[in-house]
C-alpha positions in Angstrom: 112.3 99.0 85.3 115.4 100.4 86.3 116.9 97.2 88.7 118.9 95.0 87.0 119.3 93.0 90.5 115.3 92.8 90.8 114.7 91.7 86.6 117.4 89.1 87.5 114.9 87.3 89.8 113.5 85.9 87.3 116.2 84.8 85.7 117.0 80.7 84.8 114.1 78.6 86.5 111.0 80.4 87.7 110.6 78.6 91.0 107.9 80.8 92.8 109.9 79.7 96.2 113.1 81.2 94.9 111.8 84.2 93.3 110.0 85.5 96.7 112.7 84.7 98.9 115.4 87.4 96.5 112.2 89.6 96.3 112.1 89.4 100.6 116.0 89.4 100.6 115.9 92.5 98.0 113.0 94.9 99.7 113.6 93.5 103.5 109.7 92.8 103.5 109.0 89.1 104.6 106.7 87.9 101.9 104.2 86.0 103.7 100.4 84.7 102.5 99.1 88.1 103.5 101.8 89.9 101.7 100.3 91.3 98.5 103.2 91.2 96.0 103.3 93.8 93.0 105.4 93.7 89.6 105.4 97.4 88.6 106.3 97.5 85.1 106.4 94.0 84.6 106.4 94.5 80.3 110.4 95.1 81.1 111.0 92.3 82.5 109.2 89.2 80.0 110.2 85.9 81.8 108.4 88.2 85.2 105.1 87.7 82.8 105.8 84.2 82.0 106.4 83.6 85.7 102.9 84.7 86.8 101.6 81.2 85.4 103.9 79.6 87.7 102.3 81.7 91.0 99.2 80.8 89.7 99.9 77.2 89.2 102.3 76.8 92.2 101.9 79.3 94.5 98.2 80.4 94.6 97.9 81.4 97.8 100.1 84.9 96.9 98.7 87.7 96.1 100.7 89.5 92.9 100.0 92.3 91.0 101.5 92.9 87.9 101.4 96.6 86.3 102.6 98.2 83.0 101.9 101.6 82.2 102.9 100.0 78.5 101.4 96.6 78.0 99.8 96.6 75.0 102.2 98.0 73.2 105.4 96.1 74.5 106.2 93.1 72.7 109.1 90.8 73.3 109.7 87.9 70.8 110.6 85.0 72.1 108.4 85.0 75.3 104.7 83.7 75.9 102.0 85.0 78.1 100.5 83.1 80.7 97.2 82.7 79.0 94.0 81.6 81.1 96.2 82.6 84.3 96.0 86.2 84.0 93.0 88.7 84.3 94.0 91.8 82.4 92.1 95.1 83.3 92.7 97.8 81.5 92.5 101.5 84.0 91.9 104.8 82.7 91.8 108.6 84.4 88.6 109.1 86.5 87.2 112.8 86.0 86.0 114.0 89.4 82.3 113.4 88.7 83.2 109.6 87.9 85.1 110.0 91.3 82.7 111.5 93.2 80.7 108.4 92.4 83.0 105.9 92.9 83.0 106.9 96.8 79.8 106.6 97.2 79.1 110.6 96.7 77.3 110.7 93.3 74.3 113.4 92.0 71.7 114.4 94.0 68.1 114.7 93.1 68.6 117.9 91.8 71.3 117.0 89.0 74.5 118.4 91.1 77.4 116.5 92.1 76.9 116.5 96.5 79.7 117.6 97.8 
């Protein structure tokens, strides 16, 4: 969001080979199979959306996450999105009972939250 350097990546082609190796150069992480590879804010950056079809099609044995606090609402004209490439799951605030669940600590037979 705020790195010109990193939004320039994507810049011109979207060869998955070159985009990985000025992501490695950029963080000083090598960016191996195991690496898992996340585009924070990616709805700033448009052609970084258009380029997840190419690590899908290309590159599938990368791991990338893409996030945007803003998705749904940021629309750039001009660009397309990778469709059928792309799971989109939409996240919301747990509430600490919804928490307590998720790790494995939900109500008791009583009713109460174990704790």
């Amino acid at each position: 969001m705020n790195n010109e350097r990193a939004r320039s990546f994507f810049d011109g082609d979207l060869d998955v080979s070159r985009i990985l190796r000025n992501i490695s150069l950029e963080t000083g992480v090598p960016i191996t199979t195991d690496t898992l590879v996340l585009l924070d804010e990616i709805q700033e950056c448009p052609r970084a959306l258009t380029a997840l079809k190419y690590f899908c099609e290309d590159a599938r044995e990368y791991h990338v996450i893409a996030t945007g606090s803003y998705m749904g609402i940021a629309r750039h004209a001009g660009t397309s999105y990778p469709v059928g490439k792309v799971d989109t799951l939409t996240l919301r605030p747990m509430d600490f009972t919804e928490y307590l669940r998720a790790i494995g600590q939900g109500d008791d037979s009583c009713g109460r939250i174990a704790v």
